[in-house]
C-alpha positions in Angstrom: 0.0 0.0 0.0 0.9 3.2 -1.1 0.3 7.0 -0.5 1.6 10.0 -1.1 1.4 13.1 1.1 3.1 16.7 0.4 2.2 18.3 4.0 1.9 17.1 7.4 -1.4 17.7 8.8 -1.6 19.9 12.2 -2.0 17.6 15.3 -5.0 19.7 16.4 -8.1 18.0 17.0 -6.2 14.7 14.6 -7.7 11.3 14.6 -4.7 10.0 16.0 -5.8 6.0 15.0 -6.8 7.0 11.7 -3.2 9.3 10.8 -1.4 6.5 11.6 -3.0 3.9 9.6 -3.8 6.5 6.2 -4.7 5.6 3.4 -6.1 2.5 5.0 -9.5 2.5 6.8 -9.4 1.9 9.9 -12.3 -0.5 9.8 -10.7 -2.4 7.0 -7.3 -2.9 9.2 -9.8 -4.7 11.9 -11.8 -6.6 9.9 -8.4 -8.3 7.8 -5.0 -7.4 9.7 -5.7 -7.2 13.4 -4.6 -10.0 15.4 -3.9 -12.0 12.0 -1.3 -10.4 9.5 1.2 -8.2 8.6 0.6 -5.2 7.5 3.1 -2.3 5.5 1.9 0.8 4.7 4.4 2.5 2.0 4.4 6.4 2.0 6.7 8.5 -0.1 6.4 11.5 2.7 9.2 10.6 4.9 8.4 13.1 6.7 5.1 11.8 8.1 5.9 10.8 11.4 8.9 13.5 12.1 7.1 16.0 13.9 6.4 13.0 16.8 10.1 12.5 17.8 13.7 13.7 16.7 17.1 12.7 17.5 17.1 16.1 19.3 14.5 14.8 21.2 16.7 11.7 22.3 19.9 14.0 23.0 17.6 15.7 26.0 16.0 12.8 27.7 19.6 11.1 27.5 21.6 14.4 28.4 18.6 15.7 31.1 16.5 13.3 32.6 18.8 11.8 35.0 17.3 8.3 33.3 18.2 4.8 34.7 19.4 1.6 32.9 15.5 0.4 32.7 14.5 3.8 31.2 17.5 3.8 28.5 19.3 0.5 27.7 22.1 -1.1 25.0 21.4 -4.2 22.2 23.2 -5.9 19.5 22.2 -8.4 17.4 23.4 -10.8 19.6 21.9 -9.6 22.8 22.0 -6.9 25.4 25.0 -5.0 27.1 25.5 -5.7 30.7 24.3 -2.1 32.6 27.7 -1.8 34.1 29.1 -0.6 30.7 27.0 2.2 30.5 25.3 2.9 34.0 26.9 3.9 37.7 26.9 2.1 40.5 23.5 3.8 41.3 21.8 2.1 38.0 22.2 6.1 36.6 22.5 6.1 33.1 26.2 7.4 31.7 24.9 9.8 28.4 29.2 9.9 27.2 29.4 5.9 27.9 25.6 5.4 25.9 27.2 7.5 23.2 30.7 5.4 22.6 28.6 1.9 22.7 26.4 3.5 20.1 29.6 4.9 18.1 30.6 1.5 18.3 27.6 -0.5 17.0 25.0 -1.0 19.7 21.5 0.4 19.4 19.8 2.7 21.5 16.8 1.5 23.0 14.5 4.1 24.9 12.0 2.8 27.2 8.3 4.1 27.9 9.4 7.3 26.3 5.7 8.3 25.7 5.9 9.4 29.7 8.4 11.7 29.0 7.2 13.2 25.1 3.5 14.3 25.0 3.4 14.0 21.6 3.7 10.1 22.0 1.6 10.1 24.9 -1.4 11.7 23.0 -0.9 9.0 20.4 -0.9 6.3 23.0 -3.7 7.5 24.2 -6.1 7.1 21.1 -4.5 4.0 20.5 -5.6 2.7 24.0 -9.3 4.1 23.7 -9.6 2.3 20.4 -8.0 -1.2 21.4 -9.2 -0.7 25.2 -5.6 -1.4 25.9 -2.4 -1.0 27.0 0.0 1.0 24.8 3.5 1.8 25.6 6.4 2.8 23.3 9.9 1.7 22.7 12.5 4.0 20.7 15.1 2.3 18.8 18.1 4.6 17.3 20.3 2.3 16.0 23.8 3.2 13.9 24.5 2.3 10.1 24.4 -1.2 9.3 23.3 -2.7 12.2 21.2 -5.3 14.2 19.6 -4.6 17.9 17.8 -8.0 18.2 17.9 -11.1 17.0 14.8 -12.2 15.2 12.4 -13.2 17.8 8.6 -12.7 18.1 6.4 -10.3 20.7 3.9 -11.5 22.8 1.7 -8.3 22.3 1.0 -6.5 19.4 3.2 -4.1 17.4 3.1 -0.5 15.3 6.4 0.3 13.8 6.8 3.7 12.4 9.8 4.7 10.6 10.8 8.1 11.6 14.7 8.5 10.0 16.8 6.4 7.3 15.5 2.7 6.5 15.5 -0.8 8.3 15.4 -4.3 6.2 13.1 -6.6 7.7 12.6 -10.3 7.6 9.6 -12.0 9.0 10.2 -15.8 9.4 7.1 -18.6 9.7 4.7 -18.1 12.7 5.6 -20.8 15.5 2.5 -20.4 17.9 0.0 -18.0 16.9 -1.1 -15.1 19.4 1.3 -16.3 22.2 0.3 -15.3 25.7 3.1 -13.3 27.8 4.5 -16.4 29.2 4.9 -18.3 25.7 8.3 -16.0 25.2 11.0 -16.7 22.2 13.3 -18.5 23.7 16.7 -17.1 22.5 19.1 -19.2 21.0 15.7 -20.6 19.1 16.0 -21.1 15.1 13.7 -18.6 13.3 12.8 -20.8 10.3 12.1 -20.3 6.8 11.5 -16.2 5.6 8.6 -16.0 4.4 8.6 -11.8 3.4 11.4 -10.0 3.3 10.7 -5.8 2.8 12.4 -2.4 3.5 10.6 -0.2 5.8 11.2 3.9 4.7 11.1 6.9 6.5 7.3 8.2 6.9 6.0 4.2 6.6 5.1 2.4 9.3 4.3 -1.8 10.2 2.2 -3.6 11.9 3.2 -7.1 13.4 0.5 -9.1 15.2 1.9 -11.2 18.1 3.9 -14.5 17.8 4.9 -13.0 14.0 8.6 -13.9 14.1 10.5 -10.8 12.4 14.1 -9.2 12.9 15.5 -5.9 11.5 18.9 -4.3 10.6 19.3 -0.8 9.1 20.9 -0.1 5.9 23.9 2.5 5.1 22.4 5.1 7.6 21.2 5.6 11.2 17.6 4.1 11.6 14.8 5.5 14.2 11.7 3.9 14.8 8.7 4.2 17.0 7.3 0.5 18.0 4.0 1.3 19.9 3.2 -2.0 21.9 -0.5 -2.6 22.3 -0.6 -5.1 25.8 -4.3 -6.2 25.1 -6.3 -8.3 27.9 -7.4 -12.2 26.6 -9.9 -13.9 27.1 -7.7 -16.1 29.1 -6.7 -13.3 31.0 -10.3 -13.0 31.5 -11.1 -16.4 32.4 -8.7 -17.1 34.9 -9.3 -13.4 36.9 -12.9 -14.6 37.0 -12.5 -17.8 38.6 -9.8 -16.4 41.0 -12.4 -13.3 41.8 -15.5 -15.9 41.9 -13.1 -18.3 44.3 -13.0 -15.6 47.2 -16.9 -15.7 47.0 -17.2 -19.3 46.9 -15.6 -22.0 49.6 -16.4 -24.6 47.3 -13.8 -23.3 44.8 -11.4 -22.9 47.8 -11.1 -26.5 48.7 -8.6 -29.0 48.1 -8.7 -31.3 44.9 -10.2 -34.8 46.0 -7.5 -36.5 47.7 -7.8 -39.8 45.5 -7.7 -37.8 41.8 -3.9 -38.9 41.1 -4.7 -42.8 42.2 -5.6 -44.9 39.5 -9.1 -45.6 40.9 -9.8 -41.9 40.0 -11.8 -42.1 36.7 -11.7 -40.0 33.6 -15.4 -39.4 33.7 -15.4 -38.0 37.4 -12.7 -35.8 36.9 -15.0 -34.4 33.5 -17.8 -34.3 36.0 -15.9 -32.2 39.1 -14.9 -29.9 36.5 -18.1 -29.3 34.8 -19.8 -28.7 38.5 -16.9 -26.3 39.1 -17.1 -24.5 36.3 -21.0 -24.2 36.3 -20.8 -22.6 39.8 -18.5 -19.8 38.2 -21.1 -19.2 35.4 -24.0 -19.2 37.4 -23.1 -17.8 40.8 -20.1 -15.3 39.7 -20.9 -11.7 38.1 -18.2 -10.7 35.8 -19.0 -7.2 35.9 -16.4 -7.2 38.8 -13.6 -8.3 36.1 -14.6 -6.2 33.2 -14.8 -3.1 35.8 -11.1 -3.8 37.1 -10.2 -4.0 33.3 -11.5 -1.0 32.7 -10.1 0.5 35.3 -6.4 -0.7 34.6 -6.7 1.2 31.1 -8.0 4.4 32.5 -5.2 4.5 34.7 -2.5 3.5 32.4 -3.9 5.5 29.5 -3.1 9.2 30.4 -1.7 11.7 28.8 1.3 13.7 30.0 -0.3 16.9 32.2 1.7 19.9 31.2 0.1 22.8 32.3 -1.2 21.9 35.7 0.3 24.6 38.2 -0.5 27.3 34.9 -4.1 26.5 34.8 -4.4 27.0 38.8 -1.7 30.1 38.5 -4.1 32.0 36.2 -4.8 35.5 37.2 -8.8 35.7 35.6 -11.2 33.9 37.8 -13.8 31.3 36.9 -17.2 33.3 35.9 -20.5 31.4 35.0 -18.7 33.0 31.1 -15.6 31.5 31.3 -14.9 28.6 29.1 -13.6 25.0 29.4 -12.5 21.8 27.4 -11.8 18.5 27.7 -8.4 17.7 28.2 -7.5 16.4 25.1 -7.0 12.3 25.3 -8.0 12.0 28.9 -9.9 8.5 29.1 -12.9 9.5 30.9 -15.7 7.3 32.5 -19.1 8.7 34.1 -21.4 6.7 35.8 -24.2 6.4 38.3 -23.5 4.1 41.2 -26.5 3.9 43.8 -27.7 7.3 45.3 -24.1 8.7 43.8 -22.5 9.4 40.3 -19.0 9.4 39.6 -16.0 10.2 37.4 -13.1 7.9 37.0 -10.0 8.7 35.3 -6.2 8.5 35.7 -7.0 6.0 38.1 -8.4 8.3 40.5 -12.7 9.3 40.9 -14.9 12.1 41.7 -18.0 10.8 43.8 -21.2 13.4 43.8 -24.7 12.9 45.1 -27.1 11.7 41.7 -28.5 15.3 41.6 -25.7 16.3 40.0 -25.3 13.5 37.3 -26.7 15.7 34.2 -24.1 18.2 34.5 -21.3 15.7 35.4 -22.1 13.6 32.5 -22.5 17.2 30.5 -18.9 18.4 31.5 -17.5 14.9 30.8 -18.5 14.4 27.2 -18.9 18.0 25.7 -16.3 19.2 23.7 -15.9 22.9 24.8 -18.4 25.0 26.9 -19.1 27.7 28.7 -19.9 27.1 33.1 -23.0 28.8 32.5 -24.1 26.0 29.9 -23.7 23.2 32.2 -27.8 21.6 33.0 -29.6 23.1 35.6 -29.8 20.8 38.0 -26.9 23.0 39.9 -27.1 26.9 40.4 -24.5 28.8 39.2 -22.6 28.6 42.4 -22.7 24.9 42.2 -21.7 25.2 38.4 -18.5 27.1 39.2 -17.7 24.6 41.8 -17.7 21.5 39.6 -15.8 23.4 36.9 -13.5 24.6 39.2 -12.6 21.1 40.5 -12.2 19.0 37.3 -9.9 22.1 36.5 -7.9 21.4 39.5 -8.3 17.5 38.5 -7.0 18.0 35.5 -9.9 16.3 33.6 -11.0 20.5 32.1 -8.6 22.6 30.9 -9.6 26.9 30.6 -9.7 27.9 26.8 -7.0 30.6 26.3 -9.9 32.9 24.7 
């Protein structure tokens, strides 16, 4: 697939899923590539993804952030360098010592870096809302003809975007298909047979489902990439937190295996029944609502973007009136609910509890765009209006609009 683009499009207001898949449809990259294929989306703009990181970019966090051998770590082709060559005693990154290893071969590899670049953490975001997962980046700079890993598959799934010089990939056979996080490659393992072998440009990006074998090695120049990591929950994921949640309900589910099962007298057909009674008390006595909510909740706390202009917005010198205007903080995941006599708010991990009066203009603030206090439903005065404002300002969930 191929497209051509002669501008960047501003990041205001962008459909962050749907820029990093153009030109194909989103809906078309669920229905035939998700969870199932590779796919390579060509572009003759390299400069499509430049405005979300630079080498500049990677000179600060290295040179300023005070970043340990966790946040910022070494690789070759034939695995990674031991900390002690480029970290202190205190695990302290050494920027001079990360530079000579690079200098002399060994690709960069920056960790979680959408925590420290808002850019990638407003990307991360929409990715999360869409997938209702997980997304975390990795940043590999890697020097001129060179490999960081060895070919090896990923146990969740994978965006690569291409932001400077060219990598040649190879994907190899699929040995198990979707592996769960504990079905790692085993290093050392054979990758197989190649079965595509492709260059992947500046502005172009890849998608790898998990368990898709692949490894990469740049060409005559330096090569940096983006690889967003989607960590989605399974349904064994799932299954297993609902019997463990449906067990501290349940003593039944508590007890001991029969003390007979691994004698020879214990039959095939009473085991088949024990199981089938065990698992029927899950499905009929167990709600899973209390699984889905903790879900939910573990992607509305990892899902944030990065808050920049906190101590500003409470530092501002014009005070809330019933005219002063608001927005939603651009890729906050959000979630308003009624729970009893009470509605709340959760976000970032954290929620705002309020009595059920006040649940039209909660759900109001939490889902309109922009607006003005004094639209907010009437279900609060205008005292009570400047109240709510003025706390999911302070929570960070409302930001003031500059006019």
């Amino acid at each position: 697939m191929m497209t051509d683009h002669t501008r960047p499009e501003p990041a205001v207001d962008r459909d962050w899923y749907a820029w990093l898949l153009d030109p194909l449809p989103t809906a078309e990259f669920e229905r035939e590539y998700y969870e199932q294929r590779l796919l390579h989306v060509r572009r003759k703009a390299s400069f499509y993804y430049a405005e979300l990181l630079s080498v500049a970019d990677l000179d600060t966090v290295l040179g300023t952030h005070a970043a340990g051998h966790r946040d910022i770590k070494l690789v070759r082709g034939d695995g990674d360098v031991a900390p002690r060559e480029y970290a202190n005693d205190a695990g302290r990154v050494q920027p001079l010592e990360i530079a000579r290893h690079f200098g002399d071969g060994a690709t960069v590899v920056f960790n979680q870096l959408h925590t420290r670049v808002p850019m990638l953490a407003r990307l991360c975001v929409a990715l999360g809302r869409r997938f209702s997962s997980r997304v975390q980046t990795n940043v590999y700079l890697t020097p001129p003809d060179a490999q960081g890993f060895a070919p090896h598959w990923d146990t969740h799934d994978v965006f690569v975007l291409q932001i400077s010089g060219t990598k040649r990939w190879s994907i190899y056979d699929t040995r198990v298909k979707l592996p769960l996080r504990g079905q790692r490659f085993e290093r050392g393992t054979p990758p197989g047979d190649v079965s595509v072998e492709l260059e992947l440009g500046p502005g172009s990006a890849l998608y790898l489902p998990r368990g898709l074998m692949h490894s990469a090695r740049s060409t005559d120049q330096a090569s940096l990439h983006i690889t967003l990591g989607l960590t989605a929950f399974t349904w064994a994921e799932f299954l297993v937190e609902s019997v463990t949640a449906a067990a501290l309900e349940e003593e039944s589910l508590r007890r001991n295996l029969p003390r007979e099962f691994a004698g020879e007298g214990f039959s095939v057909a009473e085991r088949k029944r024990l199981f089938g009674e065990k698992l029927a008390i899950v499905q009929s006595r167990f709600d899973p609502e209390v699984v889905w909510r903790r879900f939910t909740d573990e992607v509305l706390a990892a899902d944030v973007p990065l808050f920049t202009d906190l101590l500003s917005q409470r530092l501002r010198e014009d005070r809330l009136t019933p005219r002063s205007r608001v927005r939603r903080r651009a890729g906050l995941l959000t979630e308003a609910v009624t729970e009893g006599e009470t509605c709340l708010l959760r976000f970032c991990g954290r929620e705002l509890r309020l009595p059920l009066a006040a649940w039209p203009a909660l759900r109001f603030a939490a889902t309109a765009d922009e607006f003005a206090v004094e639209d907010l439903p009437d279900c609060l005065d205008a005292e009570g209006k400047l109240t709510l404002v003025s706390r999911l300002v302070r929570e960070g969930v409302l930001q003031r609009s500059s006019v």
